[in-house]
LUMVOMAR-456733 format. One record per residue (C-alpha): x, y, z. Coordinates in steps of 0.1 Angstrom, whole numbers, padded with zeros to 4 digits, always signed. Example, Ala and Ser with C-alpha at 12.3 -4.5 7.8 and 13.67 -1.06 7.14 Angstrom:
<atoms>
+0123-0045+0078 +0137-0011+0071 
</atoms>
This chain:
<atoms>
+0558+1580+0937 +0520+1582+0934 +0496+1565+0953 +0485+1544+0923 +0516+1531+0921 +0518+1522+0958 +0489+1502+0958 +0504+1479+0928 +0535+1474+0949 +0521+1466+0981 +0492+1447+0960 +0522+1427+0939 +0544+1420+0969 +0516+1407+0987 +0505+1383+0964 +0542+1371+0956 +0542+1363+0996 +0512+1347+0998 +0522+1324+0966 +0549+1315+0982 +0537+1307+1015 +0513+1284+0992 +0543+1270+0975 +0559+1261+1003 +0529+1241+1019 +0524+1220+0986 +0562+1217+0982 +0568+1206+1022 +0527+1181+1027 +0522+1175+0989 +0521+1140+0972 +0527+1123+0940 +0499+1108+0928 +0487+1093+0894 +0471+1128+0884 +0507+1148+0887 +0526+1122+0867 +0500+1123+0841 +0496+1158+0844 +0534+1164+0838 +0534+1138+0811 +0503+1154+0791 +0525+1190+0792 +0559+1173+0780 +0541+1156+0754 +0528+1188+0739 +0564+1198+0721 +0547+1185+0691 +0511+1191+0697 +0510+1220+0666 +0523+1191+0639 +0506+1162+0655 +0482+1148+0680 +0504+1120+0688 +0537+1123+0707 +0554+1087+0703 +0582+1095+0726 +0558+1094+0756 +0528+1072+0766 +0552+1043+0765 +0551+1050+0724 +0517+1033+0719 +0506+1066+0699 +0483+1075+0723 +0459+1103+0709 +0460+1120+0746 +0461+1156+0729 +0434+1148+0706 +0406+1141+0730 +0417+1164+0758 +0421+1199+0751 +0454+1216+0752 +0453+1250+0744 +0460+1264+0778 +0482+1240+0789 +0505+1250+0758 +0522+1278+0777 +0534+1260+0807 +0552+1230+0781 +0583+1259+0788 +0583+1255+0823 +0591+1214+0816 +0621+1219+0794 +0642+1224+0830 +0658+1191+0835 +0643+1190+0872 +0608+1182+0872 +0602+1190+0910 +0618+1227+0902 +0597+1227+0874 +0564+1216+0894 +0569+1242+0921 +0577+1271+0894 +0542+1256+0879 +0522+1262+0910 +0535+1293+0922 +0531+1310+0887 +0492+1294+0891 +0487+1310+0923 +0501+1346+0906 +0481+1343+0880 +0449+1330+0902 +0451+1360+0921 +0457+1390+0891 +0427+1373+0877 +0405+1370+0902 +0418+1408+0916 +0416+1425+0884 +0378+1411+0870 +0362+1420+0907 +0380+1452+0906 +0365+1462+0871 +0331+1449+0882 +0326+1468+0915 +0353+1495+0912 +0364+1485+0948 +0399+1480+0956 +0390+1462+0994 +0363+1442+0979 +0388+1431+0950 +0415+1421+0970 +0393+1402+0994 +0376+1386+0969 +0413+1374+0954 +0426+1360+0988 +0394+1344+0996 +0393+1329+0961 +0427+1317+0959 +0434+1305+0993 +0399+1287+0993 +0403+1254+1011 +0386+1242+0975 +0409+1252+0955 +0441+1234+0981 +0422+1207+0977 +0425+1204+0939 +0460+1217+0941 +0470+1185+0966 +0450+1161+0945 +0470+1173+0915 +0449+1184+0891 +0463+1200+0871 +0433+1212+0849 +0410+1217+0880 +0429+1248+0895 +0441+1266+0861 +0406+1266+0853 +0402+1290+0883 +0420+1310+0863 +0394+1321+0836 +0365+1322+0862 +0368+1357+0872 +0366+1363+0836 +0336+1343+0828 +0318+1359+0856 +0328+1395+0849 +0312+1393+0816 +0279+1380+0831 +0272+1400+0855 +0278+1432+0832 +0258+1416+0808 +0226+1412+0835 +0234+1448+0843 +0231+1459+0810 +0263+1465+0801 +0259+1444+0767 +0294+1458+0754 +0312+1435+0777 +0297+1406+0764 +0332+1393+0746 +0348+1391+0781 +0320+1363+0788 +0325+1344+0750 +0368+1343+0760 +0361+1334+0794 +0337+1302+0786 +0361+1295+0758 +0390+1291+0781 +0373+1273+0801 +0362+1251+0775 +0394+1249+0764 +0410+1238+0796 +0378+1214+0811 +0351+1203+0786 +0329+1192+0815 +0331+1227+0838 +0320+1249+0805 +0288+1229+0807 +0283+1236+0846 +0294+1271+0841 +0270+1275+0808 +0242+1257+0831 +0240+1283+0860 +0245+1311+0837 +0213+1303+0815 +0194+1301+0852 +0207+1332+0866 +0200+1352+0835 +0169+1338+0836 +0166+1352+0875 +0174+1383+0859 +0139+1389+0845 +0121+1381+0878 +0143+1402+0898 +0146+1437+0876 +0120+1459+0885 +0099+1466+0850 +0096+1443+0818 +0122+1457+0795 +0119+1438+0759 +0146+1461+0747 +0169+1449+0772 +0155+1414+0763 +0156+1414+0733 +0198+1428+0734 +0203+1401+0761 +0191+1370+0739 +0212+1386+0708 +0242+1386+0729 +0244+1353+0745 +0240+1345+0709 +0265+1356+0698 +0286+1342+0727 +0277+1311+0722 +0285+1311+0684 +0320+1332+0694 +0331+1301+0723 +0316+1269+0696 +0338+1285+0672 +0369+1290+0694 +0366+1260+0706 +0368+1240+0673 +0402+1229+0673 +0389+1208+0701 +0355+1194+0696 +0355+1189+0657 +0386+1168+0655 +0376+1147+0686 +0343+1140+0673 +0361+1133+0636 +0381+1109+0653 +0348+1088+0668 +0367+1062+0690 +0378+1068+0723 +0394+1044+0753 +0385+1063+0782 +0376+1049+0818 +0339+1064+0828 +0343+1092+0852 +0335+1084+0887 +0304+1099+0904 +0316+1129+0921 +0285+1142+0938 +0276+1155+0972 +0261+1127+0993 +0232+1143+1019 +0222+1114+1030 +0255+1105+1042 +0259+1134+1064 +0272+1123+1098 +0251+1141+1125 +0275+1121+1150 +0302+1141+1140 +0299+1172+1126 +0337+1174+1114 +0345+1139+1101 +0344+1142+1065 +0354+1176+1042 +0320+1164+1029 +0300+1171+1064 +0321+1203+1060 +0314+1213+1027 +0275+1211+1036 +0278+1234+1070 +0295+1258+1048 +0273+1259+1019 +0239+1260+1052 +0257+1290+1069 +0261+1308+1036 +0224+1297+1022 +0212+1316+1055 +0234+1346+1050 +0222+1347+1011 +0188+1349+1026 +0193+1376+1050 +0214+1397+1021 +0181+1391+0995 +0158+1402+1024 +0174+1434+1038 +0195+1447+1015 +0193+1465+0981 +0214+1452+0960 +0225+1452+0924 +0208+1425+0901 +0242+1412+0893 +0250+1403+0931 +0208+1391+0940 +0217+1363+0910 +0247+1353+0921 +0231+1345+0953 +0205+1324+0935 +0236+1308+0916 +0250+1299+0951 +0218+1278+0959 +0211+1259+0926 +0246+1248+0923 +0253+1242+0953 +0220+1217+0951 +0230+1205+0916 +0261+1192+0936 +0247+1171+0959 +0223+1143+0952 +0187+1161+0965 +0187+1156+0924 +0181+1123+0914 +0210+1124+0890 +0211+1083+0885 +0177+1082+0876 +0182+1108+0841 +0190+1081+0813 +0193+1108+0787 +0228+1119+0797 +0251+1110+0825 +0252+1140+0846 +0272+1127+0872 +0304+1140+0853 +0297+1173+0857 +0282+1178+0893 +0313+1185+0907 +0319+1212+0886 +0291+1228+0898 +0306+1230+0936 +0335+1247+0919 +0307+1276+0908 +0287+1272+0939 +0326+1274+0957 +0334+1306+0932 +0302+1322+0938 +0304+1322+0978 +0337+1336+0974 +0326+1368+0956 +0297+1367+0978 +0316+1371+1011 +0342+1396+0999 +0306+1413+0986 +0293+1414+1023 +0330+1420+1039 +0328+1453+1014 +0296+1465+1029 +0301+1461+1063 +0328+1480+1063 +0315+1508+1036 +0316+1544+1049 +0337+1531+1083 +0370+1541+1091 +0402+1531+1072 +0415+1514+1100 +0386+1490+1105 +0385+1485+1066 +0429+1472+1074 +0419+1452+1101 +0392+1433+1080 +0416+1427+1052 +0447+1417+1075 +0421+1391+1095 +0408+1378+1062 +0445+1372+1052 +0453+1355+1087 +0428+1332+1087 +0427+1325+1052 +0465+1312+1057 +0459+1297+1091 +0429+1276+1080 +0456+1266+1044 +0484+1256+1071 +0459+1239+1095 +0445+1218+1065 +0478+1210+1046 +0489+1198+1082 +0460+1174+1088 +0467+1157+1054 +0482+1123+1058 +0517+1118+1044 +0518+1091+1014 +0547+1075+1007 +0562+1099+0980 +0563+1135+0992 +0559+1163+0962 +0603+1162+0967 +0604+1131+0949 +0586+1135+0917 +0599+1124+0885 +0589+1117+0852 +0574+1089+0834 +0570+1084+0803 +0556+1052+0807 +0522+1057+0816 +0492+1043+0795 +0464+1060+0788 +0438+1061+0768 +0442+1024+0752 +0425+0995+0742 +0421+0970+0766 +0437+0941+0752 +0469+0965+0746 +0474+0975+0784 +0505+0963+0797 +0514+0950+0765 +0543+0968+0744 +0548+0933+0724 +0547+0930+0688 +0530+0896+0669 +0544+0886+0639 +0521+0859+0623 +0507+0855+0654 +0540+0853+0677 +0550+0878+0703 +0579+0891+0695 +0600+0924+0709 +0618+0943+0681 +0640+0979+0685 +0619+1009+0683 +0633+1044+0672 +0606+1075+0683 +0613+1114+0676 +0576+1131+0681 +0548+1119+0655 +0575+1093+0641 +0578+1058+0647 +0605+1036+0630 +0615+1002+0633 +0632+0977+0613 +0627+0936+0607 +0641+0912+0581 +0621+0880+0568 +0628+0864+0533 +0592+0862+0532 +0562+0888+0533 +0545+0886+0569 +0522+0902+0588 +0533+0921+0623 +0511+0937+0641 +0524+0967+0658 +0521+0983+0693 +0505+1014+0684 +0469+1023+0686 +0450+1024+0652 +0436+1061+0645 +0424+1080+0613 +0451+1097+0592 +0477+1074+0591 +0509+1071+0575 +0527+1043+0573 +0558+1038+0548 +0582+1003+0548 +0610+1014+0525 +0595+1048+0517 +0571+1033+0500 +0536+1045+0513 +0513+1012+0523 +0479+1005+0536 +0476+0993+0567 +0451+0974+0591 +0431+0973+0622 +0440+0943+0644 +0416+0930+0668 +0434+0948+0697 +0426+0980+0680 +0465+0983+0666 +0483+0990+0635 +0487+0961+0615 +0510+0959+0583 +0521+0933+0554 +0561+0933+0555 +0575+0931+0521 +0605+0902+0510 +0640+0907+0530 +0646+0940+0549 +0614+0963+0557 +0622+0999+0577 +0586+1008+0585 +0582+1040+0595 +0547+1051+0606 +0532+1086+0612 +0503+1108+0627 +0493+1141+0612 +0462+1158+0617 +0429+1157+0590 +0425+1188+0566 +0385+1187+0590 +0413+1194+0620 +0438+1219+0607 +0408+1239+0592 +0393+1234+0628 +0425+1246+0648 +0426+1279+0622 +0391+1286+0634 +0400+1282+0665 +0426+1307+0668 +0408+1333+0648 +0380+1328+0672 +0404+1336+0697 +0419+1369+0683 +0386+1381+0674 +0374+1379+0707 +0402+1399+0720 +0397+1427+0696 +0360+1424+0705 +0373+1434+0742 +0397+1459+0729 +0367+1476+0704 +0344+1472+0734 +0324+1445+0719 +0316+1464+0689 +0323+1447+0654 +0326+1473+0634 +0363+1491+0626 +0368+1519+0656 +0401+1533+0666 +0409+1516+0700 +0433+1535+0714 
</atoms>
């Protein structure tokens, strides 16, 4: 067996332990919390998600538009993983597949970008065992650790793209797109730092270069025109849609002035801020004394103005134009991203040209106290009253509602509460009522665009009550109303785009981000 294939094995089966060590922490320390029952909820519901935005068998049937406002896209492939009738085997299968994935991802893009198998697989355990990342595994998250996913990606791209390696430039465009695709808000963090450190880029290269200049501003055009495009089946038909019930986002920043000098260790904030101070020193030292490529001199710049663009040194209350406040914290997931390439960068050099046994006992200490520092923290956590064992499913929960229809599955007919029989099967809602007179019901479903509804199989107009439902005029003696969701023709175009988008990027990687016809292979 060649040593290529070696490597692979030992590479695999140490990934596959260390997911499962992770597994087992989560599975033994981890809670149920609101954000895993809607996260389970929001995969179930996407069985239907390619016919309809609306999924009437969950979200206790109110036709909540969940899938229309939040993207979906990369959640999509895990909807498999659901179908087992246990939803705890099902959520542990989830997070271990996560942590494969997290680590091929993170292993692969560093290994293309510095060619450097010990770098590469630092970089991937450091990444993915990041006390960070646990954290937004045991606050269940779902969206905040896949996300983690398509970093590496988004990353590779840019730095080959500051080190003039322009062909690489779709790797960047699929990367922001999945990220986009997975958390609106951390596409405009990620897009934010990028802009800056390209920026950098011209300050810290050694001549003026217009040609390179001039190829750099061509290709972040065309990235950005590549992600807006596969993106659309997500922005167009939310912003089609206009209204949308959603609770404001709770300021997630960095607090400085809160820092405990008391007590170094109190909060993970104080810790988060002694982390980020040791590795603002060491990004110092690193610019000083040592040459390094462009690509790495940015990312240590990247390190610093996120890391301050997650704290409040910025006066972010005080900017009226747009509340920014939603998306600090996704800039500590770049800053947090950024230290982790950082140190596997600095592990890497310390131990270039030294002896292959030092080089093992660096990567078997990172390893060891990667997983020490997991099982320490998952061990300090305090144990809620319903352990990760315990999960079920709800299909009960509602989100994304108006107000006055909270807690309210009721129907009013001429302006009585009433509770009739409901029958659901996806984007189809039925129910049946006799009067010998016509009356007006208004129905427990939210009131969007594109609309159906039928009593008799007859198609009918409906109207907008003042709790934001479906309201309908019953005809004389027995009415079977049966009421449905489909998407717009401005949506179905959108998704199209989107997936074309999608494919071209990846023949874009395959024809080395060339558009015209080449044989690839």
């Amino acid at each position: 067996m060649s040593a290529s294939a070696w490597k692979k094995i030992i590479l695999g089966s140490t990934f596959v332990i260390l997911s499962t060590f992770y597994t087992f922490l989560v599975f033994v320390h981890g809670d149920v919390n609101w954000n895993l029952l809607f996260g389970i909820e929001r995969i179930k519901s996407l069985e239907n998600v390619l016919v309809s935005p609306i999924n009437f068998n969950y979200w206790n049937h109110f036709g909540s538009q969940v899938n229309l406002f939040l993207p979906w896209l990369t959640l999509l492939p895990l909807w498999p993983i659901f179908q087992i009738n246990n939803v705890m085997i099902s959520y542990t299968l989830l997070i271990f597949i996560i942590n494969i994935l997290t680590f091929l991802s993170s292993y692969y893009f560093c290994q293309k970008l510095f060619s450097n198998t010990l770098q590469s697989f630092l970089f991937s355990v450091i990444y993915t065992l990041s006390l960070t990342r646990f954290n937004f595994i045991m606050d269940n998250n779902i969206t905040n650790y896949l996300v983690l996913i398509f970093l590496p990606m988004a990353f590779y791209g840019l730095f080959q793209m500051i080190d003039g390696r322009f062909n690489q430039w779709p790797y960047f465009a699929l990367g922001m797109s999945l990220i986009g695709l997975t958390t609106p808000w951390m596409v405009l963090s990620m897009g934010f730092i990028s802009v800056i450190m390209i920026a950098l880029a011209m300050i810290l290269r050694d001549t003026l270069n217009l040609k390179y200049w001039g190829r750099m501003l061509l290709f972040c055009f065309e990235s950005l025109i590549a992600v807006v495009i596969s993106t659309l089946g997500y922005t167009l038909p939310m912003i089609e849609q206009g209204d949308f019930y959603q609770e404001k986002i709770k300021s997630s920043f960095i607090e400085i002035s809160k820092f405990d000098f008391n007590n170094y260790y109190n909060s993970t904030q104080n810790k988060y801020l002694l982390m980020s101070a040791a590795f603002l020193v060491l990004a110092v030292i690193t610019i000083c004394f040592f040459n390094s490529k462009v690509s790495i001199k940015t990312s240590i710049f990247g390190i610093i103005v996120s890391g301050l663009l997650s704290t409040d040194l910025i006066p972010w209350g005080e900017i009226k134009i747009f509340d920014f406040t939603k998306i600090t914290f996704y800039f500590w997931i770049v800053c947090i991203s950024l230290i982790c390439l950082f140190t596997s960068y600095l592990l890497a050099m310390i131990v270039r040209n030294k002896s292959s046994l030092l080089k093992l006992s660096i990567l078997i200490l990172t390893v060891s106290m990667s997983s020490i520092s997991l099982y320490v923290s998952s061990n300090n956590l305090s144990s809620g009253n319903f352990p990760i064992q315990r999960v079920s499913f709800n299909r009960d929960l509602i989100v994304h509602s108006p107000s006055k229809l909270s807690n309210s599955d009721v129907f009013i007919v001429d302006g009585k509460k009433d509770k009739l029989p409901i029958k659901t099967d996806g984007n189809y809602f039925e129910f049946k009522y006799y009067d010998p007179k016509s009356i007006t019901i208004d129905v427990p479903i939210i009131a969007y665009e594109n609309r159906t509804v039928q009593i008799n199989n007859e198609t009918i107009n409906s109207n907008v009550s003042k709790r934001g439902t479906v309201q309908i005029h019953t005809q004389p003696g027995a009415n079977i109303v049966q009421i449905k969701y489909s998407y717009s023709r401005l949506a179905k175009i959108s998704l199209i785009l989107n997936f074309f988008g999608l494919l071209a990027l990846c023949w874009l990687i395959l024809n080395k981000g060339r558009w015209i016809i080449r044989k690839i292979v």
